[in-house]
C-alpha angles and dihedrals in degrees: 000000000000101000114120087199095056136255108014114222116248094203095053087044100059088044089047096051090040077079103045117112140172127214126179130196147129124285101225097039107087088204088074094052085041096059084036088061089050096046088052083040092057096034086057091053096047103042092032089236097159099215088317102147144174110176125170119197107198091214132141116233106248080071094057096108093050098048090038089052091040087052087050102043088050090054097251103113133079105213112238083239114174106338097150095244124119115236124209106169146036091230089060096044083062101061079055103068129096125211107221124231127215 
């Protein structure tokens, strides 16, 4: 009803939100990113995703370090590296980053 691209598959749907999860948790406790790393980690096992990942953090931007450094601490995050780009804010490192798949 809501698709701006027509009609949605049903059948895509139900095998796309097979794979949905929610996880809560706190930003600055690295138990939460930890059991976030093992519920990807399950969901890739059971849905054969192969690292093929969405994931949305529902997180205002003044907690952007914390979640970017929880999500590194708990092995999740590529680090921008050298890719050749300024950044000027920490807003901006954190579109950078890459979550890393198994």
């Amino acid at each position: 009803e809501h698709s701006e691209s027509g009609k949605v598959d049903e059948k895509k749907w139900e095998a796309f939100a097979k794979c949905l999860a929610y996880v809560s948790g706190e930003y600055h406790h690295p138990d939460a990113f930890q059991r976030l790393d093992a519920r990807l980690k399950e969901l890739d096992r059971e849905h054969n995703l192969n690292g093929h990942r969405l994931l949305y953090l529902a997180t205002p931007p003044e907690v952007y370090p914390v979640v970017i450094e929880q999500l590194n601490q708990a092995g999740m995050a590529i680090p921008p590296g050298n890719r050749g780009c300024a950044l000027s804010s920490k807003n901006r490192m954190a579109a950078t980053w890459n979550l890393r798949g198994s």
